[in-house]
C-alpha positions, -999 to 999 in steps of 0.1 A, spaced: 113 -257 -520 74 -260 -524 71 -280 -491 92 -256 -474 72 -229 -491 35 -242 -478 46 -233 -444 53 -194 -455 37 -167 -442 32 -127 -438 59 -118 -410 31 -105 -380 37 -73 -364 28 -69 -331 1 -45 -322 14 -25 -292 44 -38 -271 52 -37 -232 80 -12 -241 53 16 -255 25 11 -229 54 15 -201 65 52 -219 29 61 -221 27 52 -187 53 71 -178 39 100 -197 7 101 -178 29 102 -147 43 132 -154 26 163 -164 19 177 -190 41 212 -196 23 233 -199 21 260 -228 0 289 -226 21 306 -196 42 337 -209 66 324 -233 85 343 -258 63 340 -293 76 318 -318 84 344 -342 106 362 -318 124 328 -308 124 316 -346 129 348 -369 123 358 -399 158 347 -416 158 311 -395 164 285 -420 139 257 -418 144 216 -428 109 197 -430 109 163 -420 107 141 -385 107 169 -367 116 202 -385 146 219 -384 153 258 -378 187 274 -375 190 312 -370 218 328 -353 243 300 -342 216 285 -326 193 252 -339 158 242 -330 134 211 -327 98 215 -335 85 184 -324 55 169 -335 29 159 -306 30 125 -324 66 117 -319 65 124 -284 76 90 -265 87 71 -302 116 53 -302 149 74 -322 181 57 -331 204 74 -332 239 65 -350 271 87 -350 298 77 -376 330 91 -378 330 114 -416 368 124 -410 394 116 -388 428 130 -377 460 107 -397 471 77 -381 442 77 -351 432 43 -357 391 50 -371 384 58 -406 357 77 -420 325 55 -424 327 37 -389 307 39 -363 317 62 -332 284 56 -311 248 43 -314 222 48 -288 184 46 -293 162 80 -276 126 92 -269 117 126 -261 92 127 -235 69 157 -219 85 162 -185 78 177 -152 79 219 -144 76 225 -185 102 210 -195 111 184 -221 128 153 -211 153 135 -233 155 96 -220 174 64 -230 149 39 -243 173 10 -245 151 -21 -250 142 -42 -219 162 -71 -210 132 -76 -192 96 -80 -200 58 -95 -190 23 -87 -203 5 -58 -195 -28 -82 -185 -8 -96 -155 4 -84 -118 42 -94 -128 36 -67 -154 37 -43 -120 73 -53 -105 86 -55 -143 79 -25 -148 91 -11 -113 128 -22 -125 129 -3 -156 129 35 -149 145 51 -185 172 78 -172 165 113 -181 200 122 -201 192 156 -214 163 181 -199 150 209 -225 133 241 -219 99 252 -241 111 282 -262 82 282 -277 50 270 -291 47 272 -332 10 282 -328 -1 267 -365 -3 238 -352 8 234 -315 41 216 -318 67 223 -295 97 238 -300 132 232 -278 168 245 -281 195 215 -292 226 234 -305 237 223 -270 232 186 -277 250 188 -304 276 206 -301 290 202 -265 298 166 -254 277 139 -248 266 99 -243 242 102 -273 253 125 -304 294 119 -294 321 96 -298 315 66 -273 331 67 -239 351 34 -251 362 51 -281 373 81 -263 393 57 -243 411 38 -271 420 73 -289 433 88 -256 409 118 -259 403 141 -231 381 173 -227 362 189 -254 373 219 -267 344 237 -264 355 270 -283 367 250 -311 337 228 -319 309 237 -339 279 224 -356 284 223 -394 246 213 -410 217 201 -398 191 186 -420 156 168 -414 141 141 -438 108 126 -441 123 98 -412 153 111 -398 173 141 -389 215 145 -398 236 166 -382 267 172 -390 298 184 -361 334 193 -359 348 187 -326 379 191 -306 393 167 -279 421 175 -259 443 146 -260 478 123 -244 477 102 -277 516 97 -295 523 130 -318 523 102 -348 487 108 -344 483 140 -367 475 173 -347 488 147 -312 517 170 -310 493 203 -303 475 186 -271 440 185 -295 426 164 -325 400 169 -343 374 147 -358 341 155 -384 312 135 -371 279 128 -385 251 118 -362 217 104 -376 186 103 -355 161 80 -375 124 72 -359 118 34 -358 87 20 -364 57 26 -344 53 -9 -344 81 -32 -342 89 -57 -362 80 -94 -349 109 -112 -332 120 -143 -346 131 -165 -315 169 -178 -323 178 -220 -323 211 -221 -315 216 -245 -343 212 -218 -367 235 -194 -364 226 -155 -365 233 -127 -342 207 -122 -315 199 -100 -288 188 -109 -255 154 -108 -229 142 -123 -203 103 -131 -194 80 -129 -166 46 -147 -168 21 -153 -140 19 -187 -152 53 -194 -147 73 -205 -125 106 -191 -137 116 -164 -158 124 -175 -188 157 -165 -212 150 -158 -248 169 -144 -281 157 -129 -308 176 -127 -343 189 -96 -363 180 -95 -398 160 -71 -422 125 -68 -423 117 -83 -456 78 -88 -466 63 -95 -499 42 -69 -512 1 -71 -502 -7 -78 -540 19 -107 -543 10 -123 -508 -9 -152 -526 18 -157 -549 45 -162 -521 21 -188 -503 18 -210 -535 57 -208 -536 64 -186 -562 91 -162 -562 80 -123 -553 103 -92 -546 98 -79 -513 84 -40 -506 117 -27 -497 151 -42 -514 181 -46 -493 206 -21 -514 242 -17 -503 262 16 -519 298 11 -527 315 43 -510 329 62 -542 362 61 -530 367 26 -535 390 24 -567 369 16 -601 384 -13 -613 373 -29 -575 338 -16 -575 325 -45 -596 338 -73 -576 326 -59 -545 288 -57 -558 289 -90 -569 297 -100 -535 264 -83 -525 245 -101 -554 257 -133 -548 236 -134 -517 203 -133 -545 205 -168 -549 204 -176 -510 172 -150 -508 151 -167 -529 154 -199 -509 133 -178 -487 111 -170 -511 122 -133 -525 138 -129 -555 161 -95 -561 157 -92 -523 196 -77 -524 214 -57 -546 249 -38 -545 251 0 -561 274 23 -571 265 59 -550 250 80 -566 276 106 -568 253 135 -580 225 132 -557 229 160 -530 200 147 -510 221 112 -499 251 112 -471 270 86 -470 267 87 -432 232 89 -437 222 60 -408 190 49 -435 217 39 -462 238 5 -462 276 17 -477 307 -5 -481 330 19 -467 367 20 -483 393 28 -457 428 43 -460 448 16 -437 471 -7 -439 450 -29 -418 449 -62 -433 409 -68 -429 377 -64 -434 341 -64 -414 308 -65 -414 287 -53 -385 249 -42 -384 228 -17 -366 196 -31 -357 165 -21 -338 170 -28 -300 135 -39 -294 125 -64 -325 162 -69 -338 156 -50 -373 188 -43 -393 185 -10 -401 215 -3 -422 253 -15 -424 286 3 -431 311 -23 -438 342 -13 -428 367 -24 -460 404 -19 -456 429 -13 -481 453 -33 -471 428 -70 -472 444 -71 -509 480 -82 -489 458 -109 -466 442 -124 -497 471 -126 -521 492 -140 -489 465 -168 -485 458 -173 -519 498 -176 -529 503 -203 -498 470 -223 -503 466 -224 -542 497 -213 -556 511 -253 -564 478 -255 -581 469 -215 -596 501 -204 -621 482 -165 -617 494 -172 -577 530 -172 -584 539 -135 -580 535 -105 -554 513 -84 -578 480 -103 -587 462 -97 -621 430 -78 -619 411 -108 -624 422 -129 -595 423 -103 -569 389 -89 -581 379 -124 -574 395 -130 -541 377 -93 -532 341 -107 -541 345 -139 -519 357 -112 -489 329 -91 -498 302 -116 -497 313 -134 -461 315 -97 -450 280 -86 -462 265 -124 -446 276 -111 -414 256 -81 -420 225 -96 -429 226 -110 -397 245 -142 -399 275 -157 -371 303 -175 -386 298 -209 -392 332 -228 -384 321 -262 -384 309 -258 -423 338 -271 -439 340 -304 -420 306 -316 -443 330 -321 -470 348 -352 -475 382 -348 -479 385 -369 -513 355 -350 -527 377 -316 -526 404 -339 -552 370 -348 -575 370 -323 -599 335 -323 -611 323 -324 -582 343 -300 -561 338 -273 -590 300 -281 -592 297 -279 -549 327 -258 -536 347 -271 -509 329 -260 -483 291 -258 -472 292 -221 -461 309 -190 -470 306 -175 -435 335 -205 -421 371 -198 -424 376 -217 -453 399 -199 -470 408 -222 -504 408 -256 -516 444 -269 -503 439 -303 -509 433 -302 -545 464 -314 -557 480 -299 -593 479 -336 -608 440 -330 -604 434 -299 -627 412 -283 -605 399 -248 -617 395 -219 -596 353 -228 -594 368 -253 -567 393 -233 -555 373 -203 -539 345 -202 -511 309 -195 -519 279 -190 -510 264 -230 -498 238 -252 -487 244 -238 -451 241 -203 -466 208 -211 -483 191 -227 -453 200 -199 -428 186 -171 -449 153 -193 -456 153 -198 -418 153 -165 -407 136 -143 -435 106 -167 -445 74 -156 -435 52 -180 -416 13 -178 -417 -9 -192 -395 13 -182 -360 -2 -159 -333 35 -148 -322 67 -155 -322 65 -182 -294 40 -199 -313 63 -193 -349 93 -203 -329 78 -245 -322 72 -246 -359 111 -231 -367 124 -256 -344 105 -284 -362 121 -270 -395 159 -271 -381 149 -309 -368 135 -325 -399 161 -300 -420 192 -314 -398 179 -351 -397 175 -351 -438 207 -333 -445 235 -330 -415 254 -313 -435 235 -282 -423 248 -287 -390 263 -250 -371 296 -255 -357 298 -219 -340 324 -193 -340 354 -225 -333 361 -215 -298 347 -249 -285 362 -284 -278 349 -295 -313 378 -300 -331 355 -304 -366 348 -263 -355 378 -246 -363 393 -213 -383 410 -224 -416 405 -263 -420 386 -282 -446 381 -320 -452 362 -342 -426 393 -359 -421 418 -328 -408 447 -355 -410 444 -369 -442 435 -331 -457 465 -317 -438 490 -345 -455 476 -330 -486 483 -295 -471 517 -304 -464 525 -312 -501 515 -286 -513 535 -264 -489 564 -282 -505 560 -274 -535 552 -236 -524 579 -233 -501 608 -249 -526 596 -219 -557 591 -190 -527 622 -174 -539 613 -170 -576 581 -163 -569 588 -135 -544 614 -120 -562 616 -82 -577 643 -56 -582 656 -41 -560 637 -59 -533 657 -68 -504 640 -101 -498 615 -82 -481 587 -101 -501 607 -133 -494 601 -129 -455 566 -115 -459 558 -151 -479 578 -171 -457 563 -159 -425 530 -169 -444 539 -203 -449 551 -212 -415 522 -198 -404 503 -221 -428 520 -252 -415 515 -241 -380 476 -238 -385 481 -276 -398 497 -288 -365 474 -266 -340 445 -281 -363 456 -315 -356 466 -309 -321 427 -303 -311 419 -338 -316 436 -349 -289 416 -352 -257 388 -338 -279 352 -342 -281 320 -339 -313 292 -314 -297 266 -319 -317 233 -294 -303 201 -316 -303 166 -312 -293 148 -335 -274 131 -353 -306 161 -359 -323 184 -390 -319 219 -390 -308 239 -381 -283 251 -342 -282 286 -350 -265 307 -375 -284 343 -383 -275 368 -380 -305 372 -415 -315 401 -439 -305 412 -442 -340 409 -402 -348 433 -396 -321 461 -420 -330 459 -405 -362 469 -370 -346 493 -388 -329 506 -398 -361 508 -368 -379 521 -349 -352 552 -374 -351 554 -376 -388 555 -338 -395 566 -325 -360 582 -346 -342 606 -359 -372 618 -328 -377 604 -303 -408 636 -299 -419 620 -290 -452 606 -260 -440 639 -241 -434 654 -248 -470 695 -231 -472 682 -210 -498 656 -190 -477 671 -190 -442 705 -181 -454 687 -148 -471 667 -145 -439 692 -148 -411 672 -178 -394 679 -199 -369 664 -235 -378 675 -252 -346 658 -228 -321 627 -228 -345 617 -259 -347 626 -269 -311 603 -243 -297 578 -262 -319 587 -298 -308 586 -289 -275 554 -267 -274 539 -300 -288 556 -322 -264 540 -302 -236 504 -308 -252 510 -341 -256 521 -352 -225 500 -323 -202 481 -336 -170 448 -317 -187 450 -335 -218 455 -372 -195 431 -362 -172 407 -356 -203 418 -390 -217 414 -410 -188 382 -394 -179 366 -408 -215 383 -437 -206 362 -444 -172 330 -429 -189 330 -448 -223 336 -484 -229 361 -484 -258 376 -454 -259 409 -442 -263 429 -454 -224 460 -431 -211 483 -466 -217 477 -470 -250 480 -434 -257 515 -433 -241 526 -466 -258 517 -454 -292 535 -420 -282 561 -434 -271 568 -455 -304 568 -427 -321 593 -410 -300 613 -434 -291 619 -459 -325 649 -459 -340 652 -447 -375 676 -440 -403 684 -406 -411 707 -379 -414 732 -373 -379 710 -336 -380 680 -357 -379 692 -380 -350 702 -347 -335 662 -341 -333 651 -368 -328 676 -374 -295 666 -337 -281 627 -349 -282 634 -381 -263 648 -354 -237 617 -333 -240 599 -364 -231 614 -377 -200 615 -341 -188 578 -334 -193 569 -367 -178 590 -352 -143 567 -325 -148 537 -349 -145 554 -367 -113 564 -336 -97 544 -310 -99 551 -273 -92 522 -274 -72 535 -303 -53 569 -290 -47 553 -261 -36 533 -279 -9 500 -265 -28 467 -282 -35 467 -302 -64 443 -301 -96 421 -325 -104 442 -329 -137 472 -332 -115 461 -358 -87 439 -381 -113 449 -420 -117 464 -412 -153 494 -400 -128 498 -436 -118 496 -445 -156 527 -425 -162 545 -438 -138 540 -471 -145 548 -460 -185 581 -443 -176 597 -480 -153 586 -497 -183 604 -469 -205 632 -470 -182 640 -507 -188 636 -508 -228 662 -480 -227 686 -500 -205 682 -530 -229 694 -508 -258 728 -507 -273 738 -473 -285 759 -474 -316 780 -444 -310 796 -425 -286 771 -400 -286 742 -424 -282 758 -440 -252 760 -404 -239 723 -398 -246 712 -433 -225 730 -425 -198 719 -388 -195 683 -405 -196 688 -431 -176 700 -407 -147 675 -381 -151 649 -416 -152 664 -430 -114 662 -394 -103 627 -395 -107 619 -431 -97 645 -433 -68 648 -393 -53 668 -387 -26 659 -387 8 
């Protein structure tokens, strides 16, 4: 901590960026309006009985009608401005607390007197003011004009100008309305002008709220409340909050680290390229001028402003704990960088009429009405430096029914409190914290970290010191939902059941929020960053960033653990056993017509699916580890020869013999399921992986590339042992076991002739590769170890000579 903590520094702010010296360029383009012509005197336009707001800009409404008197100061600064949905018709999809648009303004002093409201979305592109480029960057940027004012009036105390925005608010527009996307998804047409109205408007010291009713025509289903009239209705809350005159420095992103980032793209003199940066989201956290010394010796300091998330007061009261600890829990990680009580969850302050929930300068963990099975976590961040500004998470009611489900399916041979369809408080106030913290990670600016849960080896999760002293995964942002390895021989409490908060955690949030002295800018701060993630990644790999899983690394997935998915999935498997055999006691209530029995049962087979599918990405797979220049290794890495004919193994063990154990009498009898048509769809979805020209072509390509690696022959020979050896077993289980080796000879005549080829179309590379060849040869030699065989039964003789036809028929075709 104290090495890391030597290195800390005051987060710079940059003193004037290319963003404000192009608007004041723009502003001495145009000029000035001016204000001494005849104009109507402020108190004729703003009378006597207007109601005034003091704040940004302050506020007057009188007659229907609401004014801007803008500051000659906040001409050409940078406004966010955030509109949230505060009600919303039933059944329309958005809830009360999400967002319905963000944009980010300046108003501007325009041509012919007038008052010019532009877009100031940050530059994807930029260069420095000292150099030519600076010219033809800023000859691609022109900000469009999206709203054009008249001067009512001047306030003549003090010069400011005042301009007419009941329009802006109330009609419809790009910047105070619902989205053009959302209007899309909700099927909303016109507004209805007559019906739509502006309810309050209110200024603050740094932003302004303003508060609409408006009325769409619509096409949306009449389940939609209102639908059935042609119009809906939705409350709206827009906030306009001034960002600072000054942004906040970037921090560069590593792609080994992962937060969300924004995108730009440089243009030097210098250089002979542009060149593509990103910059991270997070909160502006600094420690306070008097404690600056402390922090550089290492000591913990809290920073000038505290991160504080509100828990929306309609979240029920016995829940409200649970989700602040999930905020909390996030203190720990913080002062890794340095800050201690950086973070902090509240309850809102119910009483206080000066605080809106929709307020855009308040974080609030919104409680939705839906029966959506989720929860989220998104940010709003300043456009040009990446500064989270505030986050509503969006919280559903219905994540209780996604928890319990995975909790139940994953720890329920090991938990007894797992075992019925109503949780205790205590568990699902548990399972809410875990949700709560991953959510509230995401808004303090971190990705999901898939490839955490692979640092963990997969007897270490059975070790119950240590698994309860470490958690079974490194990071809380991965889809690791709960310790399914652990078997109930291993007495494992629910400290090494549940995710937390881990080393990965930790690292990121010193990564991004430490302040660094001694840097000029954030190029300079970004070499010493990427130093950090080097030495941090070479001295513990554990800290390695998988990404979101949508890659070919197979140790990067959604819902594994164990660096061994094989051996953790076995374990996995066991315990679905011993779920699936107590589902029906478990499930059961009166009156309930098995209901809860399908609703647990479609949980487990989808459990043992995510095993297989886990499995199944090791095949043809390959380790992408991202590495710098100065650090060793390779960053492609086939998956081993040995790794795969594990998954080769498995798959035949729990696939490919069939799972008869998942479709027990007692639950697809009350069900009405079909066991056969289930689990062939399965066995032959995997046969189609397993033998696909992609997945050969990907073989044999490792094959030419690295010496040692898994070949297309000895894949097929070990696939077709499995396939093809005769075992003892049940006539059901023979029944299986003879409709695979059908699946088999028919997906290989897939591989010989190809629709493409029948079609007299160009092959694919997959398609026209040797590994063909390697097939071929594979099914003569298959052909003659099934003519050598000697069936025992009618039926078997039947089976050989269906094969052995279909086989010649493919070897020998007709002319």
């Amino acid at each position: 901590m104290k090495q890391w903590m030597m290195l800390l520094s005051v987060l710079a702010v940059t003193a004037g960026t290319a963003q404000e010296k192009e608007k004041a360029a723009v502003k001495d383009q145009a000029a000035e309006p001016a204000t001494t012509g005849k104009m109507p005197s402020f108190e004729k336009v703003i009378g006597k009985n207007a109601v005034a707001s003091h704040g940004m800009f302050t506020v007057y409404a009188t007659d229907n009608r609401y004014y801007f008197e803008i500051p000659d100061s906040l001409f050409n600064r940078d406004i966010l401005t955030v509109t949230r949905y505060i009600a919303t018709p039933e059944q329309a999809g958005v809830f009360g607390g999400e967002k319905a648009n963000e944009q980010t303004i300046f108003f501007e002093k325009g041509l012919q007197q007038k008052i010019f409201l532009r877009s100031s979305v940050a530059r994807a592109t930029v260069a420095s003011s000292t150099e030519a480029i600076y010219k033809a960057v800023q000859a691609s940027g022109v900000k469009p004009i999206i709203a054009v004012f008249d001067i009512k009036t001047v306030n003549p105390a003090n010069g400011n100008i005042v301009i007419d925005v009941t329009d802006l608010f109330r009609k419809d527009n790009t910047i105070t309305s619902i989205s053009s996307r959302d209007k899309t998804e909700l099927k909303l047409g016109s507004l209805a002008d007559d019906r739509s109205f502006i309810t309050k408007m209110s200024s603050y010291p740094i932003n302004i709220e303003v508060k609409t009713l408006k009325t769409y025509t619509t096409s949306a289903a009449a389940a939609i409340a209102g639908a059935a009239t042609g119009v809906v209705t939705y409350e709206l809350n827009t906030s306009m909050v001034l960002l600072p005159l000054v942004p906040m420095r970037r921090r560069l992103a590593d792609e080994r680290v992962g937060y969300f980032a924004n995108r730009y793209l440089l243009f030097s003199d210098s250089a002979q390229q542009a060149t593509s940066y990103n910059f991270i989201q997070r909160y502006r956290l600094e420690p306070k001028e008097e404690d600056i010394e402390k922090y550089k010796r290492g000591e913990l300091v809290e920073p000038k402003k505290q991160i504080v998330y509100y828990i929306d007061p309609a979240t029920p009261k016995k829940w409200r704990p649970y989700l602040i600890a999930g905020v909390n829990d996030w203190q720990k990680a913080f002062e890794q960088a340095g800050f201690k009580n950086a973070i902090i969850g509240k309850e809102w302050p119910e009483n206080d009429t000066t605080m809106s929930m929709e307020d855009a300068r308040f974080s609030v963990i919104r409680y939705l009405a839906s029966e959506t099975p989720n929860a989220y976590g998104p940010r709003i961040s300043d456009p040009r430096s990446g500064e989270i500004i505030e986050s509503h998470v969006g919280w559903y009611h219905n994540v209780m029914t996604l928890v319990h489900d995975w909790y139940m399916v994953q720890a329920g041979a090991l938990d007894t409190r797992a075992r019925k369809m109503e949780f205790d408080d205590e568990l699902m106030g548990d399972l809410i914290r875990f949700v709560s913290s991953h959510e509230i990670g995401h808004t303090i600016g971190l990705r999901h970290n898939m490839g955490a849960s692979s640092q963990t080896p997969v007897e270490l999760l059975r070790n119950k010191a240590w698994v309860e002293a470490n958690g079974h995964t490194v990071s809380i942002m991965d889809y690791a939902r709960f310790n399914y390895v652990a078997q109930p021989g291993d007495n494992i409490s629910k400290a090494g059941l549940y995710p937390r908060i881990g080393i990965y955690d930790k690292w990121a949030i010193q990564w991004g929020y430490q302040q660094l002295f001694g840097v000029n800018d954030e190029y300079q701060e970004s070499k010493l960053l990427k130093k950090q993630v080097a030495d941090s990644l070479a001295a513990d790999p554990r800290l390695w960033f998988g990404g979101e899983g949508t890659s070919s690394d197979p140790r990067a997935q959604k819902e594994d653990i164990g660096d061994d998915v094989m051996k953790a999935n076995e374990y996995g498997i066991k315990n679905l056993k011993r779920v699936i055999a107590k589902l029906p006691e478990w499930t059961a209530e009166e009156g309930d017509l098995y209901s809860n029995l399908a609703r647990m049962y479609k949980a487990v087979t989808r459990q043992y699916n995510l095993y297989i599918g886990h499995v199944s990405r090791y095949l043809g797979g390959e380790y992408i580890t991202l590495r710098s220049t100065e650090q060793k290794g390779d960053v492609y890495e086939p998956v081993s020869a040995e790794k795969m004919k594990s998954a080769v193994q498995f798959l035949s063990k729990n696939l490919l013999e069939p799972p008869l154990w998942l479709y027990p009498a007692e639950i697809t009898s009350k069900l009405g399921i079909n066991k056969m048509e289930l689990i062939s769809v399965q066995q032959n979805n995997t046969m189609n992986l397993l033998l696909s020209p992609g997945l050969l072509y990907n073989i044999f390509a490792k094959q030419v590339e690295k010496p040692g690696a898994y070949t297309v022959s000895t894949y097929l020979a070990d696939l077709k042992r499995l396939v093809w050896q005769n075992k003892a077993g049940s006539e059901e289980q023979q029944i299986y076991r003879r409709n695979i080796q059908r699946m088999y000879v028919e997906r290989i005549g897939m591989i010989l002739k190809t629709k493409n080829m029948a079609e007299g179309k160009m092959l694919t590379n997959a398609e026209r590769s040797e590994a063909r060849l390697y097939v071929l040869l594979h099914l003569k030699q298959l052909r003659t170890e099934i003519a050598a065989s000697t069936p025992a039964t009618a039926i078997e003789r039947a089976h050989k000579e269906d094969l052995l036809k279909n086989i010649d028929l493919l070897l020998k075709p007709k002319d």
